[in-house]
N, CA, C and O of each residue as an XYZ file, in Angstrom:
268
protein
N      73.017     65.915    118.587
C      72.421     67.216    118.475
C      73.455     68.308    118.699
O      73.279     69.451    118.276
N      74.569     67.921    119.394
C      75.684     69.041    119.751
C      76.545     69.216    118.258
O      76.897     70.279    117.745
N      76.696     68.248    117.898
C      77.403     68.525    116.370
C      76.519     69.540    115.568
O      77.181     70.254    114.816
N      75.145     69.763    115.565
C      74.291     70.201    114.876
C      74.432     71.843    114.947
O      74.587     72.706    114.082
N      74.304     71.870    116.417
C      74.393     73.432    116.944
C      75.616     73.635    116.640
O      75.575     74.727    116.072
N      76.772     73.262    116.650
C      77.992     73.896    116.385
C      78.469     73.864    115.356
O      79.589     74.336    115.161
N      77.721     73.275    114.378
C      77.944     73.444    112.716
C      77.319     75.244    112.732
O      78.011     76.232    112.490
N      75.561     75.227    113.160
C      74.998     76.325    113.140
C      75.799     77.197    113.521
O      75.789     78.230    112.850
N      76.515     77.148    114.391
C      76.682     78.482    115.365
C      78.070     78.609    114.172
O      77.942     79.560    113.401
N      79.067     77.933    114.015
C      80.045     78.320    112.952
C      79.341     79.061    111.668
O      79.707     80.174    111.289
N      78.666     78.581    111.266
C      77.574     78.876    110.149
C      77.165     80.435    110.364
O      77.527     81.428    109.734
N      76.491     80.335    111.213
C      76.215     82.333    111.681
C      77.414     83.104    112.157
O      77.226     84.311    112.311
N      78.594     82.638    112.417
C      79.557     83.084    113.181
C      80.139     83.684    111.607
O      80.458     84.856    111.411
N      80.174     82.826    110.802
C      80.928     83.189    109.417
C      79.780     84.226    108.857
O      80.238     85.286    108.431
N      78.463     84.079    108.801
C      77.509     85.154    108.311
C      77.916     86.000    108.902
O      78.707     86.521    108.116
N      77.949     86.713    110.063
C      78.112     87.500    111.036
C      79.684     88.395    110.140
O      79.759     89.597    109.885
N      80.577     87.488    109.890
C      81.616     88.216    109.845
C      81.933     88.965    108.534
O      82.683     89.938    108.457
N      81.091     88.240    107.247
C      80.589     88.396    106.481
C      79.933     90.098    106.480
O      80.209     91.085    105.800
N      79.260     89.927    107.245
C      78.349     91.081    107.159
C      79.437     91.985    107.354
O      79.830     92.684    106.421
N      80.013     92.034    108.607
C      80.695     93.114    109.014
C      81.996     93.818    108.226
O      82.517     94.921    108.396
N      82.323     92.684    107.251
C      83.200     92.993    105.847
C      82.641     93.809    105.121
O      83.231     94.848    104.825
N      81.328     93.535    104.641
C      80.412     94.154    103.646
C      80.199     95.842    104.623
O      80.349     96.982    104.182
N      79.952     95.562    105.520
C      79.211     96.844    106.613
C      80.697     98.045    105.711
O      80.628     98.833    104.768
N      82.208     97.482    106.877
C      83.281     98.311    106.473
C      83.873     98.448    105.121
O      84.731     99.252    104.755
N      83.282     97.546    104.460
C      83.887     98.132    102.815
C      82.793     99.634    102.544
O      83.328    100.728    102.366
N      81.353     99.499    102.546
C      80.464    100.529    102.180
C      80.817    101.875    102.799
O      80.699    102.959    102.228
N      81.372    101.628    104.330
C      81.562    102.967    105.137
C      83.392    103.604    104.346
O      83.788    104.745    104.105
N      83.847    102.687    104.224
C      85.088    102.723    103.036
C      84.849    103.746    102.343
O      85.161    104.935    102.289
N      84.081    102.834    101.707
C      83.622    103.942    100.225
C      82.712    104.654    100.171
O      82.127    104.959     99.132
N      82.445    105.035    101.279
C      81.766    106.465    101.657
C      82.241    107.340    102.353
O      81.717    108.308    102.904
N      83.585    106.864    102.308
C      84.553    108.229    103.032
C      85.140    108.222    101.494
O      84.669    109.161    100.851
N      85.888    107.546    100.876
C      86.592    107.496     99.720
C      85.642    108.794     99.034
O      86.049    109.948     98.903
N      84.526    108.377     98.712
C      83.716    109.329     98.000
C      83.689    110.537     98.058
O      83.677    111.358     97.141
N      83.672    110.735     99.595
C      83.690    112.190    100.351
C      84.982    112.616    100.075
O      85.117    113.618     99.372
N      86.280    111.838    100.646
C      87.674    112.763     99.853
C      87.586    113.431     98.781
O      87.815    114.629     98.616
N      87.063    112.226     97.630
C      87.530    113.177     96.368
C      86.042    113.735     95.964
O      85.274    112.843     95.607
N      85.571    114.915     95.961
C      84.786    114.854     95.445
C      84.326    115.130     94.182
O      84.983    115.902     93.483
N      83.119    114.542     93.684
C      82.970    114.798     91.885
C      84.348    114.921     91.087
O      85.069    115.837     91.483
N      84.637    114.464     90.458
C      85.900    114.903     89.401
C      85.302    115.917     88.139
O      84.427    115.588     87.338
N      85.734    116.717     88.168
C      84.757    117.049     86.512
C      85.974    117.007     85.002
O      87.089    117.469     84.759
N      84.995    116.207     84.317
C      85.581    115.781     83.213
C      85.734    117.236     81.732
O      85.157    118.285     81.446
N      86.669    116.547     81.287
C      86.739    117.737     80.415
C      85.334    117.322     79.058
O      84.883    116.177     79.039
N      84.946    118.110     78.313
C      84.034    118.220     77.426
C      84.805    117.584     76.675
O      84.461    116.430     76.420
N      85.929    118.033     76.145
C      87.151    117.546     74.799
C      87.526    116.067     74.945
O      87.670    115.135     74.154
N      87.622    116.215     76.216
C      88.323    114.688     76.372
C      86.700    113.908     76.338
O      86.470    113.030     75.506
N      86.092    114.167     76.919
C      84.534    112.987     76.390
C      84.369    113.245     74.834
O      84.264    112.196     74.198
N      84.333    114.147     74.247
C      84.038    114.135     73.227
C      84.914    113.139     72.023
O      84.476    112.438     71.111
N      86.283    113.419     72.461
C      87.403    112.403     72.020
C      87.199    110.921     71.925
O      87.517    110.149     71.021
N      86.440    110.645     73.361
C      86.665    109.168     73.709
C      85.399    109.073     72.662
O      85.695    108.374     71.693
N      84.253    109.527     72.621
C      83.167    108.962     71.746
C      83.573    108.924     70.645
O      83.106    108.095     69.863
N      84.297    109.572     70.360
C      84.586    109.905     68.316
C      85.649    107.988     68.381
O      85.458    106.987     67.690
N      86.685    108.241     69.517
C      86.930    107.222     69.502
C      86.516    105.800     69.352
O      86.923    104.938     68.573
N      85.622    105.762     70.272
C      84.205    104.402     70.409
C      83.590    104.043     69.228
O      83.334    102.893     68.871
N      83.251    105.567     68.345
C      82.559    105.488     67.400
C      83.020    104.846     66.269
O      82.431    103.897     65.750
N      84.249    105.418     65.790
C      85.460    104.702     65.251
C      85.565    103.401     64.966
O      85.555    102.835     63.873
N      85.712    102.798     66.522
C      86.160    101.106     66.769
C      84.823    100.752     66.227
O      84.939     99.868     65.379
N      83.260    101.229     66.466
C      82.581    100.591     65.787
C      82.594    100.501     64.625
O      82.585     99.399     64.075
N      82.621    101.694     63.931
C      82.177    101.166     62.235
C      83.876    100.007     61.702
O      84.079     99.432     60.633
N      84.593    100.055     62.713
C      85.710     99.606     62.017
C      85.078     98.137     62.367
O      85.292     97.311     61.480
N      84.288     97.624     63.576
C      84.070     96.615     63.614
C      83.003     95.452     62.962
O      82.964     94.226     62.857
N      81.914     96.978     62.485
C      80.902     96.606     61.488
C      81.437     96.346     60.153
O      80.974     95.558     59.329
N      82.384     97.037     60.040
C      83.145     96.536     58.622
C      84.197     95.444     58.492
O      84.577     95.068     57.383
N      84.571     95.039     59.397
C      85.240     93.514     59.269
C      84.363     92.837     59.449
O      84.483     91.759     58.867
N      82.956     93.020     60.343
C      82.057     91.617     60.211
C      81.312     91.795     59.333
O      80.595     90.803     59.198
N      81.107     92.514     58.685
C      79.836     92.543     57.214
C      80.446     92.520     56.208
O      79.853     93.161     55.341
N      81.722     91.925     55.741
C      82.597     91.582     54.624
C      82.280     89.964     55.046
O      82.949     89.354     54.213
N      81.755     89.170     55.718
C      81.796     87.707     55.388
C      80.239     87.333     55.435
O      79.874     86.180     55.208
């Protein structure tokens, strides 16, 4: 029965530490967040990247609807 409990207790000992990884990554990145705050993006440059996106698609609809 002593092997049993000290599997358990390793077992929660690793949950435990687990958690407390997860706990300090979130408080992490909730200071991270707070440094920078919001970035604001340019209109031109989103607008760019879509024309871009848009692009790669029809270029991709047109190599696969030729077979």
């Amino acid at each position: 029965m002593a092997k049993k409990s000290k599997k358990m207790a390793a077992a929660l000992a690793a949950v435990s530490v687990y958690l407390q990884q997860e706990q300090a990554a979130q408080e992490e990145q909730m200071v991270s967040e707070q440094a920078a705050p919001g970035t604001q993006t340019s209109m031109w440059g989103h607008s760019g990247r879509q024309e871009m996106m848009a692009l790669r698609r029809l270029i991709q609809m047109r190599t696969f609807t030729r077979f």
